[in-house]
KEMARVO-447006 format. One record per residue (C-alpha): residue in three letters; y, z, x. Coordinates in steps of 0.5 Angstrom, whole numbers, plus 500, padded with zeros to 3 digits. Example, Ala and Ser with C-alpha at 12.3 -4.5 7.8 and 13.67 -1.06 7.14 Angstrom:
ALA491516525SER498514527
***
This chain:
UNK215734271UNK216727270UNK217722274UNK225722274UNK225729274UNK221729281UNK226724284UNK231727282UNK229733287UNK227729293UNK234726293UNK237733293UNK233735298UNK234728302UNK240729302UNK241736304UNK238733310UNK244727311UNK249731311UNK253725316UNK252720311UNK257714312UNK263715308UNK263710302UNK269712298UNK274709303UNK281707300UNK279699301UNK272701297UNK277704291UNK283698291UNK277693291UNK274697285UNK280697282UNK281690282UNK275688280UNK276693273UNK282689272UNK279682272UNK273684268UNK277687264UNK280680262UNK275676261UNK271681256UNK278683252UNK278675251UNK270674250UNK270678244UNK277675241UNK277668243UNK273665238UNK277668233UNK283666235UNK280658235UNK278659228UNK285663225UNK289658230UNK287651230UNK281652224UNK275649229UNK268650226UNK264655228UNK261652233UNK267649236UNK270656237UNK264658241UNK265653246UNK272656247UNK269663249UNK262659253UNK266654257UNK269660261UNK262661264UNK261653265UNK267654269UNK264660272UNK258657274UNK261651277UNK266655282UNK261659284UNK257653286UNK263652291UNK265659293UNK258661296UNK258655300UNK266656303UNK267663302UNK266664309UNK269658312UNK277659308UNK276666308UNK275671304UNK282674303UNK285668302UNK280667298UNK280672293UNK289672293UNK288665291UNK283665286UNK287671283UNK293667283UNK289662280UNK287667275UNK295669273UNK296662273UNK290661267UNK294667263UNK300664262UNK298657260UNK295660254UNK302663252UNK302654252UNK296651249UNK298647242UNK292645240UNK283646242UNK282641246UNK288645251UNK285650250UNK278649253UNK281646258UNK285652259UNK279657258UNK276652263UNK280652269UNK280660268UNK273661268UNK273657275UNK277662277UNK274668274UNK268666279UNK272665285UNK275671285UNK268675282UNK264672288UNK270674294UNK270680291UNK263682291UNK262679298UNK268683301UNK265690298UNK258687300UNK262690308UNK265695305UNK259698303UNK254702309UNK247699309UNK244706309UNK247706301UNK247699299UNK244701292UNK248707291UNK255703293UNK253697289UNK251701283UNK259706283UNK262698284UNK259694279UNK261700274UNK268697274UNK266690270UNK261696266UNK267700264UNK270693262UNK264691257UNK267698253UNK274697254UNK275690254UNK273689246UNK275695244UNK282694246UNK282686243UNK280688237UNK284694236UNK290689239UNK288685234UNK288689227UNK295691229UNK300685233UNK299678233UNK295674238UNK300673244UNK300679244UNK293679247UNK295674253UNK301679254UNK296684255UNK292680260UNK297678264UNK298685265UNK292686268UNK291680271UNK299681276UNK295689276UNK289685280UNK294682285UNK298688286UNK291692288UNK289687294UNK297689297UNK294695299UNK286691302UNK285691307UNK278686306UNK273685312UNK272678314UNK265676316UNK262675323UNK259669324UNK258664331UNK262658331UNK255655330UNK253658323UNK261657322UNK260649323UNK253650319UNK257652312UNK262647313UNK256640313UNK251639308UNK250638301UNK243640300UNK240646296UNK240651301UNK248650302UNK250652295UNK244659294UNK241663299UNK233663299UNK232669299UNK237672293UNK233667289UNK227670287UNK230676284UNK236671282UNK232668278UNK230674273UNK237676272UNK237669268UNK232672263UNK236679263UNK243675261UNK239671256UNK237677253UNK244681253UNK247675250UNK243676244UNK246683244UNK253682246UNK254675241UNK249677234UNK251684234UNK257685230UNK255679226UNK247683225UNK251690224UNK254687218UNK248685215UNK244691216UNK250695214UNK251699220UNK258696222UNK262702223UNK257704228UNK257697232UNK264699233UNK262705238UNK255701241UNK259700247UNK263706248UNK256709248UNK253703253UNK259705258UNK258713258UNK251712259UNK252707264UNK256712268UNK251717268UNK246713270UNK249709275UNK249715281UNK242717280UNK239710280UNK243707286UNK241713291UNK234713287UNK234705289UNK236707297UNK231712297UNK225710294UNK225703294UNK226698289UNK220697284UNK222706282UNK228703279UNK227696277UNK221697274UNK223702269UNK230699268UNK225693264UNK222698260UNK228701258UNK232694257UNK225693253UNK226699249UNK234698247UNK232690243UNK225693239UNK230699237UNK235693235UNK229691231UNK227696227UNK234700227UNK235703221UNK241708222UNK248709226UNK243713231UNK239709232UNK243703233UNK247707239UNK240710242UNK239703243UNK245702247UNK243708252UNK237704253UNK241698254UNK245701259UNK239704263UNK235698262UNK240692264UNK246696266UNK241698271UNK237691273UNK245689274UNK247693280UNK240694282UNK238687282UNK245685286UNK243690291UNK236688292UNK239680293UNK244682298UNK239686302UNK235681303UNK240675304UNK242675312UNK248678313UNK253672315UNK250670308UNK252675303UNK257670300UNK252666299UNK247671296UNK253674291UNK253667289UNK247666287UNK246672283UNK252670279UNK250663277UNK243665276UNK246671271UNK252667269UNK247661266UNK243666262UNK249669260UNK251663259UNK246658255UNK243665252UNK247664245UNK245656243UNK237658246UNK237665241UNK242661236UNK237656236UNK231662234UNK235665228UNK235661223UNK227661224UNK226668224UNK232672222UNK237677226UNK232682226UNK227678229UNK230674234UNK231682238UNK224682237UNK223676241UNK227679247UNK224685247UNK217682248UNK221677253UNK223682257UNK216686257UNK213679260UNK219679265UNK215685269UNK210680271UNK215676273UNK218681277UNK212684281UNK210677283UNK216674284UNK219681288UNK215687286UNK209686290UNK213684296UNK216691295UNK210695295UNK208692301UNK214693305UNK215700302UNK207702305UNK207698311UNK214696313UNK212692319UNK207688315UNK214685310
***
């Protein structure tokens, strides 16, 4: 019997025993969801299409048209600085009703951009307010969430941006084989006015703080002000996790049309998606269950898997096989790691703990095209995954001193954490 298969039965059995559990899926818990689908859906449906649109539309180099879909990150990046700081201080409803105004408005301005340098402004400003909602809306379930299934609820909310990585290109490129490329900021506003009916019916919970912790938040500029300490250290893998996403979500159709395998690319995500919805309840039970290190542990070797299989891939099959392991390695690192940072973080500070595990994610994400970019004319495509695999492998070390061994520690002795 493996080792899942025995874990799958404790949680049975542990579970026949918590017949009170708290209830997770409220009607809050569901609309936030919602809204959170809606926004990623977004932003991914205009990651796989923006580059094209600069090249057919304003005859920007390659490199330029890259910086059109990268810029939004950098707008990410910079607005999470500040949101993690101020969440708690404006609040966080109004916070997420604003940021997703901000979010329709960016929508609209592309229907006016005439020329690149508009449009990367546009990109910009909407990638700010893409990380200002994310971080509001992270923070906001973070509460809805019972302590007792943290992972599990962490794991059903984070499959709303999942089902997003599917979806949002698969509509984009189907969009734009049949209409004109307004056609793709039509549907965008769509989604974006969805977002914003969803929190009509939200009712979000607002953070206890004392007026001292309140006064604390406002004041001061240093470090600690802008991440939460105890969310970095498993932040901090996630910057090597995004690194190596990156060169799976920006080379893969580029590497699937050198190799031959292009109609199978187009049905590389959609695998990742169903795969990710099968695994995510188990994995995020098995996380509250069982501890950390039984989840994130083999979620590594899994990721492992999915870029040595994208190494030696020589057929459809094993080019979908490889996007499995990619949902069960970094589709499940993504919401385990986020469970992790905020169970750890104090609880006045969640928005400060949401933050930082989005820049961290967000700057390998972000940096990770120009870094693999930079290996490609060197060792190839083919060669390139491999260089991720064995940077992933390596991650493991990195893992267990920066989080794992406190976490075995912990789960032996919990007094001795």
């Amino acid at each position: 019997m493996s080792i899942f298969q025995h874990a799958f039965i404790e949680i049975q059995q542990e579970g026949a025993v918590k017949l009170n559990k708290p209830k997770l899926w409220t009607k809050d818990f569901i609309f936030i969801s919602v809204t959170s689908f809606f926004v990623a859906l977004t932003f991914y449906m205009l990651m796989t299409t923006l580059t094209v649109y600069a090249v057919e539309q304003f005859q920007a180099s390659q490199s330029k048209a890259g910086l059109a879909s990268s810029i939004f990150v950098i707008g990410a990046v910079f607005s999470r600085l500040f949101a993690g700081k101020y969440i708690e201080v404006i609040g966080r409803k109004r916070l997420i009703y604003g940021s997703l105004l901000l979010f329709l408005i960016s929508t609209l301005l592309y229907f006016t951009v005439t020329n690149l340098n508009v449009l990367l402004v546009v990109r910009f400003i909407h990638g700010a307010a893409f990380g200002i909602a994310t971080t509001a809306l992270s923070t906001a379930v973070m509460d809805m969430i019972p302590k007792e299934r943290r992972g599990e609820g962490t794991s059903y909310y984070t499959l709303s941006s999942s089902a997003a990585t599917a979806f949002g290109p698969f509509i984009g490129l189907l969009i734009t084989q049949y209409a004109d490329f307004k056609w793709i900021f039509v549907a965008c506003t769509i989604f974006s006015v969805s977002s914003i009916v969803m929190t009509l019916f939200l009712k979000v919970p607002e953070a206890q703080v004392t007026k001292e912790q309140l006064q604390a938040m406002k004041q001061g500029f240093k470090l600690q002000d802008f991440f939460e300490k105890k969310a970095v250290p498993i932040s901090l893998i996630m910057i090597l996790m995004g690194v190596a996403y990156s060169g799976v979500v920006t080379f893969l159709n580029l590497y699937a049309i050198e190799i031959d395998l292009a109609e199978a690319a187009s049905f590389f995500f959609m695998v990742y998606a169903v795969f990710l919805f099968i695994s995510r309840p188990f994995t995020g039970k098995l996380l509250d269950l069982k501890g950390d290190n039984i989840v994130i542990y083999p979620a590594l070797i899994f990721f492992t898997i999915s870029l040595f299989l994208l190494y030696i891939v020589n057929s459809g099959f094993v080019l979908l096989l490889s996007g499995a392991f990619l949902a069960l390695g970094f589709g499940t690192m993504m919401s385990s790691s986020q469970a992790i940072a905020i169970k750890e973080s104090p609880r006045h500070r969640v928005g400060l703990a949401t933050s930082t595990f989005f820049i961290c994610l967000d700057t390998g994400v972000g940096i990770g095209p120009f870094l693999t970019g930079m290996i490609v004319p060197f060792v190839g495509l083919r060669g390139m995954y491999l260089f991720l695999a064995v940077l992933v492998l390596l991650s493991i070390a990195m893992y267990y001193f920066l989080h794992g061994k406190k976490s075995a520690v912990r789960k032996d002795n919990p007094e001795a954490a």
